[in-house]
GUKOLMI-720426 format. One record per residue: residue in three letters; residue number from 1; x, y, z of N, C-alpha, C, O in turn. Coordinates in Angstrom, 1 decimal, padded with zeros to 4 digits. Layout:
Ala, NUM, X, Y, Z, X, Y, Z, X, Y, Z, X, Y, Z .
...
***
This chain:
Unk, 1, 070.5, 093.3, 129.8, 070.3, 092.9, 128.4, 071.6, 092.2, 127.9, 072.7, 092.7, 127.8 .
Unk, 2, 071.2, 090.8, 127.4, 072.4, 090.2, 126.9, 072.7, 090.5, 125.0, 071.9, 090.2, 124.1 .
Unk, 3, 073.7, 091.0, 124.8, 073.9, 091.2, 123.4, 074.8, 090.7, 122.8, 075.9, 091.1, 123.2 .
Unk, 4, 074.9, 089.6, 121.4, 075.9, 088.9, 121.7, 076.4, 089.5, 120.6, 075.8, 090.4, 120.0 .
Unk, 5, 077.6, 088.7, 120.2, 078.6, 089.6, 119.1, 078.2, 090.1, 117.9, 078.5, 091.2, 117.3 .
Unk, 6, 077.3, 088.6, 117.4, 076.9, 088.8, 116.3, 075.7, 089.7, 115.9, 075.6, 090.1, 114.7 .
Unk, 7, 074.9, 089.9, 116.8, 074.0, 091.3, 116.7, 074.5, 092.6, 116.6, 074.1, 093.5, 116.0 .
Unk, 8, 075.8, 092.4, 117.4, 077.2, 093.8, 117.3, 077.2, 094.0, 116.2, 076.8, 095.1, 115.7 .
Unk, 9, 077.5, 092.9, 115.5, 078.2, 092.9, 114.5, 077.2, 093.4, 113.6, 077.4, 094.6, 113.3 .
Unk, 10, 076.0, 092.7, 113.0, 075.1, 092.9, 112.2, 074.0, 094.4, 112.3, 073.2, 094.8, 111.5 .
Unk, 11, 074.5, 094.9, 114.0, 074.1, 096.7, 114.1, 075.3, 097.5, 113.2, 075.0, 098.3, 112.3 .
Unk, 12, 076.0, 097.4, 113.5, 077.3, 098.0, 112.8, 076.9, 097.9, 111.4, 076.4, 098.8, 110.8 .
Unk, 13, 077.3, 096.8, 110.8, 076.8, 096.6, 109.5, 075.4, 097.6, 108.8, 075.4, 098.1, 107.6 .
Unk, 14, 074.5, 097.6, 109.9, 073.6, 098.2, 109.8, 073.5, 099.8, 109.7, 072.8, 100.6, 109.0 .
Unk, 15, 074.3, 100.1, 110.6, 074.5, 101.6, 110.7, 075.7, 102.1, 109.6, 075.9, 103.3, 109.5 .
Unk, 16, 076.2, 101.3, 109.0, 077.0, 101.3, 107.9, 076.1, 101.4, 106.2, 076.3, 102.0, 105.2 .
Unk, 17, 075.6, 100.9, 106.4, 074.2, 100.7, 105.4, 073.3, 101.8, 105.1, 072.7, 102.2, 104.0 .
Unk, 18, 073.4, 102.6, 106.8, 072.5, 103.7, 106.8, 073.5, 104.5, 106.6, 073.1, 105.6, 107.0 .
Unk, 19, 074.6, 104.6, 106.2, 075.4, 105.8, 106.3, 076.1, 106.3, 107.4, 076.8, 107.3, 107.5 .
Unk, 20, 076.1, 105.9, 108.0, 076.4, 105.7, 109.9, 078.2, 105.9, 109.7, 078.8, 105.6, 108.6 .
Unk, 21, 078.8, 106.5, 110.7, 080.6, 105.8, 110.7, 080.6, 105.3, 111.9, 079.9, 105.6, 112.9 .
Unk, 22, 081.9, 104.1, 111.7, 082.0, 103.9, 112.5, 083.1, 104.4, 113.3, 083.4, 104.0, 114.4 .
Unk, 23, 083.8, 105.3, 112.4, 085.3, 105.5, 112.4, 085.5, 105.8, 114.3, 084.6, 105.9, 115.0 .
Unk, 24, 086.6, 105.7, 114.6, 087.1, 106.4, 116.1, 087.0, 107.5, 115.9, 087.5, 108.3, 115.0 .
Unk, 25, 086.1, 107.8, 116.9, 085.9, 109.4, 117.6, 086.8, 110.3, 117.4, 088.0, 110.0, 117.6 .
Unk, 26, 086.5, 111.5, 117.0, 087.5, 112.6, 117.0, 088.6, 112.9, 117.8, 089.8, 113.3, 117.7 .
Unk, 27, 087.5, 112.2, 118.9, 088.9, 112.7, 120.4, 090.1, 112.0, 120.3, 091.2, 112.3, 120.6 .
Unk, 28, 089.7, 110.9, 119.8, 090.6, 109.7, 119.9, 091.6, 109.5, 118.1, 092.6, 108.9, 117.8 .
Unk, 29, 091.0, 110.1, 117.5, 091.7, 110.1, 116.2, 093.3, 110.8, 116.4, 093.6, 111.5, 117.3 .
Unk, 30, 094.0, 110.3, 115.4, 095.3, 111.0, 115.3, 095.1, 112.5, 115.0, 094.1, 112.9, 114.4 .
Unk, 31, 096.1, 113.3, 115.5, 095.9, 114.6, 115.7, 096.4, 114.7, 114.1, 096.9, 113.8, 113.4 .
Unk, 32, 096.2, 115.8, 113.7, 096.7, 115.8, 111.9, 097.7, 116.8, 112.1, 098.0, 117.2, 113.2 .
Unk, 33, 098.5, 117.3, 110.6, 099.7, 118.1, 111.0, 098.8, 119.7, 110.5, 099.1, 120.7, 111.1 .
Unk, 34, 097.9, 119.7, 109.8, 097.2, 120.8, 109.2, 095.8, 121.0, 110.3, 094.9, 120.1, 110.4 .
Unk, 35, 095.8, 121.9, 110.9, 094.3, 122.4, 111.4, 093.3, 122.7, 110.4, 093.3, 123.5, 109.4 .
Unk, 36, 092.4, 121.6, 110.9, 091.0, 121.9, 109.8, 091.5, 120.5, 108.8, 090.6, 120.2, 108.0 .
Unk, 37, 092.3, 120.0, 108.8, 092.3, 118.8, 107.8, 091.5, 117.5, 108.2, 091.1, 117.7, 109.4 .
Unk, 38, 091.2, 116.4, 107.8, 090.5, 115.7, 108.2, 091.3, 114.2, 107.7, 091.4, 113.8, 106.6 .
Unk, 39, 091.7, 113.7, 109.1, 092.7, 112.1, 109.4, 091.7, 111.6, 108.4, 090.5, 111.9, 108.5 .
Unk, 40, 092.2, 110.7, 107.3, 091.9, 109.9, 106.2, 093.1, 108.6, 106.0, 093.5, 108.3, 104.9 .
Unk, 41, 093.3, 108.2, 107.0, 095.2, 107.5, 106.9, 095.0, 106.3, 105.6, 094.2, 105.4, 105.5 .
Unk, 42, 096.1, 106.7, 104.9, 096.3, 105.9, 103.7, 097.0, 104.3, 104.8, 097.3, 104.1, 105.9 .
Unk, 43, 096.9, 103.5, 103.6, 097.3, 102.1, 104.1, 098.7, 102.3, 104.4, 099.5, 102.8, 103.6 .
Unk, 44, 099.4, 101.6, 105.9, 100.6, 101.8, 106.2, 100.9, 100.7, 105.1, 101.4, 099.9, 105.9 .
Unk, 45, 101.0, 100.1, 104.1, 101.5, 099.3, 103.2, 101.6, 100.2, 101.9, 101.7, 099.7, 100.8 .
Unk, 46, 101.6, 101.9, 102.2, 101.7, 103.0, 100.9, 102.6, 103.9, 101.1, 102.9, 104.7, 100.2 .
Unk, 47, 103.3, 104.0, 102.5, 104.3, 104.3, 102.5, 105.5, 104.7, 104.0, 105.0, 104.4, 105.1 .
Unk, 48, 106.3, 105.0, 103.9, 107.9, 104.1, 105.4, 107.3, 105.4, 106.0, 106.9, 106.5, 105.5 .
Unk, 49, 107.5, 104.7, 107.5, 107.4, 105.5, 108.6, 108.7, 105.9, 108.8, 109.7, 105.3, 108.7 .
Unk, 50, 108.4, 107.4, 109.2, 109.9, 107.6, 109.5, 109.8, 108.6, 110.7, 108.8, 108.5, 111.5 .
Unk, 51, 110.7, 109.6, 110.8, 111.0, 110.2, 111.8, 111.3, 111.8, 111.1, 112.3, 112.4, 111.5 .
Unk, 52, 110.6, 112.3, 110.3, 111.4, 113.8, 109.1, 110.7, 114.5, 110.2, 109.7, 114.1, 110.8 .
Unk, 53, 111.4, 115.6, 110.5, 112.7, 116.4, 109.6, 113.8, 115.9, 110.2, 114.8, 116.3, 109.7 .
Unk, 54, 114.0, 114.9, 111.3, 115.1, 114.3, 111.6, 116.0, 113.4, 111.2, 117.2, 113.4, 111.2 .
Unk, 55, 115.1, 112.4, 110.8, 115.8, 111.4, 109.6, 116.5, 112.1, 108.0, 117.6, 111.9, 107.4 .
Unk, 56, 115.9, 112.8, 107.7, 115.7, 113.2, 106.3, 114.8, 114.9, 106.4, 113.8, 115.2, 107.1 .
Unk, 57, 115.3, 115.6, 105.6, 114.7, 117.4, 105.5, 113.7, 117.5, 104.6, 113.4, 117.1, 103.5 .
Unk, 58, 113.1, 118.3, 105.4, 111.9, 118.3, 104.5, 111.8, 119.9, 103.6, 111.0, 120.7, 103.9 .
Unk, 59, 112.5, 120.1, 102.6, 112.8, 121.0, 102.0, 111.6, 121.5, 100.4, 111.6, 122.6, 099.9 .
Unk, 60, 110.9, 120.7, 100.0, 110.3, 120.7, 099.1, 108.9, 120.0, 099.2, 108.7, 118.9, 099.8 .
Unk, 61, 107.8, 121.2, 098.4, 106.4, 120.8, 098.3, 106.2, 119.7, 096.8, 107.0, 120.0, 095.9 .
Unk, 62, 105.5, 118.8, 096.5, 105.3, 118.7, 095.4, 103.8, 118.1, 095.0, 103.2, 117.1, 095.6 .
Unk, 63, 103.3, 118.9, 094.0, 101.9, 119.3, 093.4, 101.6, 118.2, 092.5, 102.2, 117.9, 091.5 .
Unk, 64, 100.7, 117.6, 093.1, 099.9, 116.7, 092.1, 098.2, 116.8, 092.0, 097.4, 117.0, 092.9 .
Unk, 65, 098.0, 116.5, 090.7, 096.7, 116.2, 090.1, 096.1, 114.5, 090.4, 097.0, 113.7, 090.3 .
Unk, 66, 095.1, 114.1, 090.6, 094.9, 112.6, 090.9, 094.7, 111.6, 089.2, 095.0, 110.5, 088.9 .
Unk, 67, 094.1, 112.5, 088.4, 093.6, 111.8, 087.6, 092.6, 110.7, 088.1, 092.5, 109.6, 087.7 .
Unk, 68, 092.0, 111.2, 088.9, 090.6, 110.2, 089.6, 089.8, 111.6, 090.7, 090.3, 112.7, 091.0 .
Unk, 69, 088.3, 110.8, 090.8, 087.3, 111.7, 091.9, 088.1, 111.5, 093.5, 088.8, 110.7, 094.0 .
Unk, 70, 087.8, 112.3, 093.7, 088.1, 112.4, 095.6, 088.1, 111.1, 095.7, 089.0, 110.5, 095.2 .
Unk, 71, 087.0, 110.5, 096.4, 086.7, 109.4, 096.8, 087.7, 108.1, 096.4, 088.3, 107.3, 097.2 .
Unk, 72, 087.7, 108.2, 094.9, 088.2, 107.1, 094.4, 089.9, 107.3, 094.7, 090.7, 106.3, 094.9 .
Unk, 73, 090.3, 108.5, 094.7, 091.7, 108.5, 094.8, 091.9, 108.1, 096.8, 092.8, 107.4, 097.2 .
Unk, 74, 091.1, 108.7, 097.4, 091.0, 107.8, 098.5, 091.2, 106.4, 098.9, 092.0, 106.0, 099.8 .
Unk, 75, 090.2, 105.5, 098.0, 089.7, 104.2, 097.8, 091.6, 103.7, 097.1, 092.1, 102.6, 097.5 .
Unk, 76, 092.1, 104.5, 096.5, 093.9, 104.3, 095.7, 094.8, 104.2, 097.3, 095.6, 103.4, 097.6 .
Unk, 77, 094.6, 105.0, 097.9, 095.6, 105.4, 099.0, 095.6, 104.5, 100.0, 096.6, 104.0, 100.6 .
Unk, 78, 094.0, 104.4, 100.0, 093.8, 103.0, 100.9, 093.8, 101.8, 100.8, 093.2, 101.1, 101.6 .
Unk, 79, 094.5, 101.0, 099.4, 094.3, 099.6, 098.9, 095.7, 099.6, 099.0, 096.4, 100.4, 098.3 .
Unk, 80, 096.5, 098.5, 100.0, 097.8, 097.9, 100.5, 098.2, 097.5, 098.9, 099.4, 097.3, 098.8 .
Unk, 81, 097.7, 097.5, 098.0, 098.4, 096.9, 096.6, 098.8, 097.7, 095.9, 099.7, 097.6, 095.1 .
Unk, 82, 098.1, 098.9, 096.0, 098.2, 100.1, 095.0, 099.9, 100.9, 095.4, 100.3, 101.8, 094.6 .
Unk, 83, 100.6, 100.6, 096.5, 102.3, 101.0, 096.7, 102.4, 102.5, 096.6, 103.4, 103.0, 096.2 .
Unk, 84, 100.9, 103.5, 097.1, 101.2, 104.9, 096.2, 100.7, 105.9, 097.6, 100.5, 105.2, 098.6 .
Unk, 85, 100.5, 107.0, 097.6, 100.3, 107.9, 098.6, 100.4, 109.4, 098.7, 101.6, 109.7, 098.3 .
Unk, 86, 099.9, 110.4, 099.1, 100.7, 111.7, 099.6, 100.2, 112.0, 100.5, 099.2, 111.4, 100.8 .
Unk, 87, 100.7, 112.8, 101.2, 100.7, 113.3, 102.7, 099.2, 114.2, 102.4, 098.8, 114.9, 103.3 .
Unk, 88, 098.7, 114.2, 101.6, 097.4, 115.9, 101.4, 096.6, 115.6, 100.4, 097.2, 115.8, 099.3 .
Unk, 89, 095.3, 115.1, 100.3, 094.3, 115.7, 099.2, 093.4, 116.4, 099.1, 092.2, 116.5, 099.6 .
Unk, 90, 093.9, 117.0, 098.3, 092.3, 118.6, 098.0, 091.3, 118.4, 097.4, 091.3, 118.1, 096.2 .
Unk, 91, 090.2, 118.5, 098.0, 088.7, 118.0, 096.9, 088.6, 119.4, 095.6, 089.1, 120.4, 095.1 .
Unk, 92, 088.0, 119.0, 095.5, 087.8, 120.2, 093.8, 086.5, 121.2, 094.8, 086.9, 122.3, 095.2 .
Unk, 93, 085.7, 120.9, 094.9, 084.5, 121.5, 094.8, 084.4, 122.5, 096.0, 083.6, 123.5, 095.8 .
Unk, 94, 085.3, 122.4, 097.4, 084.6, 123.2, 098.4, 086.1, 123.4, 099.2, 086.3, 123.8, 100.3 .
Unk, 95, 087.1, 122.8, 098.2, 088.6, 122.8, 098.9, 089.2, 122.1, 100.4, 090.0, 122.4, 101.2 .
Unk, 96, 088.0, 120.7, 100.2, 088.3, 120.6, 102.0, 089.7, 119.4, 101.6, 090.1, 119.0, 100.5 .
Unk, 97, 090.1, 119.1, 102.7, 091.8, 118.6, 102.6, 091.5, 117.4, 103.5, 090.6, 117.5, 104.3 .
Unk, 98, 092.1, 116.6, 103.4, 092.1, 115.2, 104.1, 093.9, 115.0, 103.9, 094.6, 115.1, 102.9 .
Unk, 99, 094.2, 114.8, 105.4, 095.2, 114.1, 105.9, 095.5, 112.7, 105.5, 095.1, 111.9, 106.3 .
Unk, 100, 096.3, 112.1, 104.4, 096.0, 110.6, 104.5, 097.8, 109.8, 105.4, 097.9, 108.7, 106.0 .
Unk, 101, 099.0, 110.9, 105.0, 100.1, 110.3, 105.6, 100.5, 111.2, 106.7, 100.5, 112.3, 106.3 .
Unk, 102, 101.0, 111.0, 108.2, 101.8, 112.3, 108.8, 102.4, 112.9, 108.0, 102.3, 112.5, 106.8 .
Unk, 103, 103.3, 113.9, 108.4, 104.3, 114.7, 107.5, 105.8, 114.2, 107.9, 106.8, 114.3, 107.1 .
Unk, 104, 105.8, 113.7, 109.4, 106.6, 112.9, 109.6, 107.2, 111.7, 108.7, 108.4, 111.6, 108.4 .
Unk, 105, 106.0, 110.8, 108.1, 106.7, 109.9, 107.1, 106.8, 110.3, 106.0, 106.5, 111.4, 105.7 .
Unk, 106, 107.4, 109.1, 104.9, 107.7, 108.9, 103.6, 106.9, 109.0, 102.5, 107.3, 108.4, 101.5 .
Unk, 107, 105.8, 109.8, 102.4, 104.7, 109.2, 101.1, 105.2, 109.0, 100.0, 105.9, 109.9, 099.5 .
Unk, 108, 104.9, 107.8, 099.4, 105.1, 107.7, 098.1, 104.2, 107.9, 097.1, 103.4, 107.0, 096.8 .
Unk, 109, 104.4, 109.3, 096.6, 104.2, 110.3, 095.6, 104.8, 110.8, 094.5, 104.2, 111.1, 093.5 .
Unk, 110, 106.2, 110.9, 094.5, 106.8, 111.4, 093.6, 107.4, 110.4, 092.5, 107.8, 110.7, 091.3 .
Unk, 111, 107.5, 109.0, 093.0, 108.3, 107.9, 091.8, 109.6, 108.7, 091.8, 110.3, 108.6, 090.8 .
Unk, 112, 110.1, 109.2, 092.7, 111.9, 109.3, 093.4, 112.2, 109.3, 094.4, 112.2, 110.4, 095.0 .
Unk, 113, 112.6, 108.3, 095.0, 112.4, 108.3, 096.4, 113.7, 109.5, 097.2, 113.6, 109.8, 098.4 .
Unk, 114, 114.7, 109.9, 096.4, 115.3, 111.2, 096.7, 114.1, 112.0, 097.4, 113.8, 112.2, 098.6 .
Unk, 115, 113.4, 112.5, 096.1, 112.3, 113.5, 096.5, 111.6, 113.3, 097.3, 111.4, 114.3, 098.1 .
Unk, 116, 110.7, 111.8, 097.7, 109.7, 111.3, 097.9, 110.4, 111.6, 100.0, 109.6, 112.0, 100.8 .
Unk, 117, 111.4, 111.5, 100.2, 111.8, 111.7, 101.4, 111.9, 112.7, 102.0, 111.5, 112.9, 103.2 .
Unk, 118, 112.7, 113.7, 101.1, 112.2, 115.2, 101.6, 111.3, 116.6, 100.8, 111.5, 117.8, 100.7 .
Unk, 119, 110.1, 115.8, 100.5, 109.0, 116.4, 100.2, 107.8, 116.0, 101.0, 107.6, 114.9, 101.6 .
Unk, 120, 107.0, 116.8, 100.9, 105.6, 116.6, 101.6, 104.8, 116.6, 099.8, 105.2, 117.4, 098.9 .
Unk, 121, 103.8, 115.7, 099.6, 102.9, 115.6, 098.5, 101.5, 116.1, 098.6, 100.9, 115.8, 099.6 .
Unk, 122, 101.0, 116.6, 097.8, 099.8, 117.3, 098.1, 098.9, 117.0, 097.1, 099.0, 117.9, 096.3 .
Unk, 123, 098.2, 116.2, 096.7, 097.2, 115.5, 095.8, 096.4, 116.2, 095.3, 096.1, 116.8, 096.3 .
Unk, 124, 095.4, 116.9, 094.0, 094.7, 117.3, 094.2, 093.6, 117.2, 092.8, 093.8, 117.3, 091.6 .
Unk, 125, 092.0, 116.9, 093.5, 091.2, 116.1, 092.5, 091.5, 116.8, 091.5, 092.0, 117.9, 091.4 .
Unk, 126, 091.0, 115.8, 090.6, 090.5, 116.4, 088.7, 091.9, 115.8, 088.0, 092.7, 115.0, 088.4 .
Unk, 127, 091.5, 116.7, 086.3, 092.1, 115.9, 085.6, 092.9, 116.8, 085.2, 092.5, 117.9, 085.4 .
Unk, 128, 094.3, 116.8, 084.6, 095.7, 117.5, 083.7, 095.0, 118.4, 083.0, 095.3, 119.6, 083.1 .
Unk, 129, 093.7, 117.8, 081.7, 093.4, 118.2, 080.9, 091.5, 119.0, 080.9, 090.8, 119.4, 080.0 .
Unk, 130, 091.2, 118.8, 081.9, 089.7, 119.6, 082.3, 090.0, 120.8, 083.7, 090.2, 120.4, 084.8 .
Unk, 131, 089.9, 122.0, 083.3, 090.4, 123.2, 083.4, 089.8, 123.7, 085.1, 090.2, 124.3, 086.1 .
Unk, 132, 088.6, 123.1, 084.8, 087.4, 123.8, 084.9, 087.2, 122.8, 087.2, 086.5, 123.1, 088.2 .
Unk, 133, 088.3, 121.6, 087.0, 088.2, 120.9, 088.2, 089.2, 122.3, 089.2, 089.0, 122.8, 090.4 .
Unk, 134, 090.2, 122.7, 088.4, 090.9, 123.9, 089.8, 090.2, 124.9, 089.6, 089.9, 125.6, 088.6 .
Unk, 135, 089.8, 124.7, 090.7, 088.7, 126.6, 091.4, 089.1, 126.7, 092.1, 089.8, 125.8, 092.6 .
Unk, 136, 088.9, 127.9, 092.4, 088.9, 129.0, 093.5, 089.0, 128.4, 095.0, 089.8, 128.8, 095.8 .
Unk, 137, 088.2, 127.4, 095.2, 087.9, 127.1, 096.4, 089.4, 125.8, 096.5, 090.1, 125.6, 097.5 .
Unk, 138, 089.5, 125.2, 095.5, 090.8, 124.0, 095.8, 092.3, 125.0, 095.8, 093.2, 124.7, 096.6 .
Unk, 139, 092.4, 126.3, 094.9, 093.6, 127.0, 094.8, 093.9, 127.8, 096.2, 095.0, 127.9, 096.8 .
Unk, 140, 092.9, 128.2, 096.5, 092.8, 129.0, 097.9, 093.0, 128.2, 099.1, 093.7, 128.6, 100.0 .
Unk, 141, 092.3, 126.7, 099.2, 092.7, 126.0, 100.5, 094.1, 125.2, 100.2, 094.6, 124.5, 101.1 .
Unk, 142, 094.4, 125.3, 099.3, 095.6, 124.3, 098.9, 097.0, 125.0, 099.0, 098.0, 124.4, 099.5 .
Unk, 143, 097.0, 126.6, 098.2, 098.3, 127.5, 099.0, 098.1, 128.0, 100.3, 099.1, 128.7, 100.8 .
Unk, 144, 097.0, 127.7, 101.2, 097.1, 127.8, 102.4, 097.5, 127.0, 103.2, 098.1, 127.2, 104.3 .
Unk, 145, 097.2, 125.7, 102.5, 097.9, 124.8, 103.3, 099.6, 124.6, 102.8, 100.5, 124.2, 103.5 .
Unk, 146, 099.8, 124.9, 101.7, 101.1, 124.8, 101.5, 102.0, 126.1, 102.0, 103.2, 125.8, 102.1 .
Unk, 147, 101.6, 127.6, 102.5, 102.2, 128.3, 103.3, 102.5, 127.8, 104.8, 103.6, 127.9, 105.4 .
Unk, 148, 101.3, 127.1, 105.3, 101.9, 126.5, 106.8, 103.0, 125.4, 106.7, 103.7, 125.1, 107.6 .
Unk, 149, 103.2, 124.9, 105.3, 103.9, 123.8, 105.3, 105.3, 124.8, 105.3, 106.1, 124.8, 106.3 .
Unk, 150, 105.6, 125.6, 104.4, 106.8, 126.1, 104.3, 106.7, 127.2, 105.6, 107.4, 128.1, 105.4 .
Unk, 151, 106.3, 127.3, 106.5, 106.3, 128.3, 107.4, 107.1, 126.8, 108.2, 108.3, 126.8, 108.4 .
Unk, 152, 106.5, 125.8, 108.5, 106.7, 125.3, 109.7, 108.3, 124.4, 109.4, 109.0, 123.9, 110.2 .
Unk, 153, 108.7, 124.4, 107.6, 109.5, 123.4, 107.3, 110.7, 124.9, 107.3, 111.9, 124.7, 107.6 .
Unk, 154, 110.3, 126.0, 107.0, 111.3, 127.0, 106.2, 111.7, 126.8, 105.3, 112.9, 126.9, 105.1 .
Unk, 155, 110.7, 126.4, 104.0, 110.6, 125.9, 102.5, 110.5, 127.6, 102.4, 110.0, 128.4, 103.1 .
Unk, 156, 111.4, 127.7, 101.2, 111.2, 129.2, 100.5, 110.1, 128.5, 099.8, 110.0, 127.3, 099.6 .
Unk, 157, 109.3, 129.5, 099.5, 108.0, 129.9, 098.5, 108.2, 130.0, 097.4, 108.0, 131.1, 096.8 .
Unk, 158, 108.8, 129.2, 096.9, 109.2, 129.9, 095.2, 109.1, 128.6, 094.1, 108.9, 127.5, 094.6 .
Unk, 159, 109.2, 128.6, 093.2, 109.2, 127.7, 092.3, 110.0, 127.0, 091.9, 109.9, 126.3, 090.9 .
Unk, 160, 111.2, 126.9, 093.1, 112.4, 126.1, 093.1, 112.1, 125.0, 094.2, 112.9, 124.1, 094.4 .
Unk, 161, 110.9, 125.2, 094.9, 110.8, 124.8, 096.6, 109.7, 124.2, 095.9, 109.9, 123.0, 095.5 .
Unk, 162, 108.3, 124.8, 095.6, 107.3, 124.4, 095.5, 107.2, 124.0, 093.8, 107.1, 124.8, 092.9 .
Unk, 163, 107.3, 122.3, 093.7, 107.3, 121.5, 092.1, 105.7, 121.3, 092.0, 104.8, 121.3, 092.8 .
Unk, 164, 105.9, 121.0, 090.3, 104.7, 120.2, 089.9, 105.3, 118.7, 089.7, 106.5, 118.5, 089.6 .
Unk, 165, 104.4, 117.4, 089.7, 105.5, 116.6, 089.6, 106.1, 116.4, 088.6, 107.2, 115.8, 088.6 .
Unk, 166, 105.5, 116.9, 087.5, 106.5, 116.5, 086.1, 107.8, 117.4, 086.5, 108.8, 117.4, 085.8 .
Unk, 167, 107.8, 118.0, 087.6, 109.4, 118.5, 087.6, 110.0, 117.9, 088.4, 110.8, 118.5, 089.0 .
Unk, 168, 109.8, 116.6, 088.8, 110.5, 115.7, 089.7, 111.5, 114.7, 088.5, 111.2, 114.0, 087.5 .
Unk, 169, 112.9, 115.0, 089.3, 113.7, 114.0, 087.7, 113.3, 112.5, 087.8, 113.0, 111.8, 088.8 .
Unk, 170, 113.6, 112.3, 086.3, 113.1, 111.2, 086.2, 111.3, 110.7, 086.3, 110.9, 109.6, 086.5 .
Unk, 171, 110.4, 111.9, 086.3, 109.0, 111.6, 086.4, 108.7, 111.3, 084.8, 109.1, 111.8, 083.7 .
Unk, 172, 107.6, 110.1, 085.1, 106.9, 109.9, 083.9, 105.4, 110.5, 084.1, 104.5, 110.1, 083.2 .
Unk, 173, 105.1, 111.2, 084.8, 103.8, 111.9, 085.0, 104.1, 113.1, 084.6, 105.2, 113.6, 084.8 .
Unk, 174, 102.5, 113.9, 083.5, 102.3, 115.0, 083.4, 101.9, 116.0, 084.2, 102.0, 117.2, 083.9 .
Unk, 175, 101.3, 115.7, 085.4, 100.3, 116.5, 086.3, 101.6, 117.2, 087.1, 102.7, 116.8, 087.3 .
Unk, 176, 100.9, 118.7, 087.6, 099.7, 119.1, 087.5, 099.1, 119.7, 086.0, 097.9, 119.9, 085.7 .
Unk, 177, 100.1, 119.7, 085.4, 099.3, 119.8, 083.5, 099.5, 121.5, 083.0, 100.0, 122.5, 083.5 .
Unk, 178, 099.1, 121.4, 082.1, 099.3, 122.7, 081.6, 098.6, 123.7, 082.0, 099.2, 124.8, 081.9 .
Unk, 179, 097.0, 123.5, 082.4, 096.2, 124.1, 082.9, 096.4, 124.6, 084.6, 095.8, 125.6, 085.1 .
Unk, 180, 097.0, 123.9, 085.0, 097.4, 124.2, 086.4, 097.7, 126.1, 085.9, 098.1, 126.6, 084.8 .
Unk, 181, 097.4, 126.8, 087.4, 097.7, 127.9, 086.8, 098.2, 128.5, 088.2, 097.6, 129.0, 089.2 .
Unk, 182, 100.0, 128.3, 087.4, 101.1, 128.7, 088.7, 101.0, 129.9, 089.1, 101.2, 130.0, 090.3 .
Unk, 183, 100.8, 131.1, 088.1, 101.0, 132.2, 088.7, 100.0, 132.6, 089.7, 100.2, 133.2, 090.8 .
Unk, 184, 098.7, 132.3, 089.3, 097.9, 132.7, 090.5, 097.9, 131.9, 091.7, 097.9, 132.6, 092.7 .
Unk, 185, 098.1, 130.3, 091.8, 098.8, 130.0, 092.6, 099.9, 130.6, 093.8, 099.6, 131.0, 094.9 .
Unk, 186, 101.1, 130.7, 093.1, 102.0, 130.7, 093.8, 101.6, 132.3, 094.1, 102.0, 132.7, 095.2 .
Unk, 187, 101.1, 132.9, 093.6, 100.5, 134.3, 094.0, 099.8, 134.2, 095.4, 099.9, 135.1, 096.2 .
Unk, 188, 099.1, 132.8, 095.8, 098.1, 132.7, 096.8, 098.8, 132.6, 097.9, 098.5, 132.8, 099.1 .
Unk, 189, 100.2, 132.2, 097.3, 100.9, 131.1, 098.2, 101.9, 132.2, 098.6, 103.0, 131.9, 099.2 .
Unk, 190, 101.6, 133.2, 098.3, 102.8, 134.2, 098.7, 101.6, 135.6, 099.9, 101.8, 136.4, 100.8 .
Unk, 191, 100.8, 135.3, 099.3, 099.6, 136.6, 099.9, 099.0, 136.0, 101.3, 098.2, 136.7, 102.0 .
***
């Protein structure tokens, strides 16, 4: 059977249409740094490859809110124009996490590149000001994943280690917001 490109092409298309992926096979995907996370790689034009914890230490977590839906903050991470990034996004609704940078590189997340070098960034859907986007299921998979980070970095657990970003100097962002709610957080993040 001869099949020429453009039929390739226009099945693909097609199985894209139907919902289909075409992404590379699991086997073949980049291994991620979190078990159970799912490779989503932001555009290498969002942030420097490097080499951490060797280049640079990775000493600090920092907590962000997207101000956009899953998807769309996706669709942000992955547009070479948008210059922006973190290593982790947490969906709101069932807490699943998508890998978009190694932990090895640079994400740019913080708007300080001090920070932005030795921190890992953790994204996480909803808004500053609607309460109701952090549940149970994003707070629970989100200090779990931030315990493996400080287990594997030897980040102390505490609120000097683990930021919101408005505590990054010099941040012009409010997130994670007021409603973010540290104690039971960092409660999770310690249990």
């Amino acid at each position: 059977m001869n099949i020429s490109r453009r039929n390739l092409m226009l099945a693909g298309a097609g199985a894209l249409a139907a919902g289909a992926s075409l992404a590379t096979p699991a086997s073949a995907a980049p291994a991620v740094d979190y078990p159970g996370a799912e490779w989503i790689p932001a555009s290498p034009s969002n942030y420097t490859v490097s080499n951490r914890p060797s280049t640079y230490p990775i000493n600090v977590v920092v907590i962000h809110v997207t101000q956009e839906y899953y998807a769309d903050a996706i669709a942000i991470f992955q547009n070479p124009a948008r210059k922006v990034s973190s290593h982790y996004l947490v969906r709101s609704g069932d807490g699943h996490i998508a890998q978009l940078v190694r932990e090895k590189d640079v994400g740019w997340h913080a708007g300080n590149w001090n920070y932005n070098t030795r921190s890992i960034g953790i994204e996480h859907e909803g808004w500053v000001d609607q309460s109701q986007w952090f549940t149970t299921q994003m707070y629970t998979a989100s200090a779990a994943l931030v315990r493996h980070i400080c287990a594997k970095y030897g980040i102390p657990r505490d609120r000097g280690h683990i930021i919101g970003h408005n505590e990054v100097p010099g941040a012009t962002h409010t997130d994670p917001g007021p409603l973010w709610d540290w104690t039971r957080y960092m409660r999770l993040i310690n249990n």
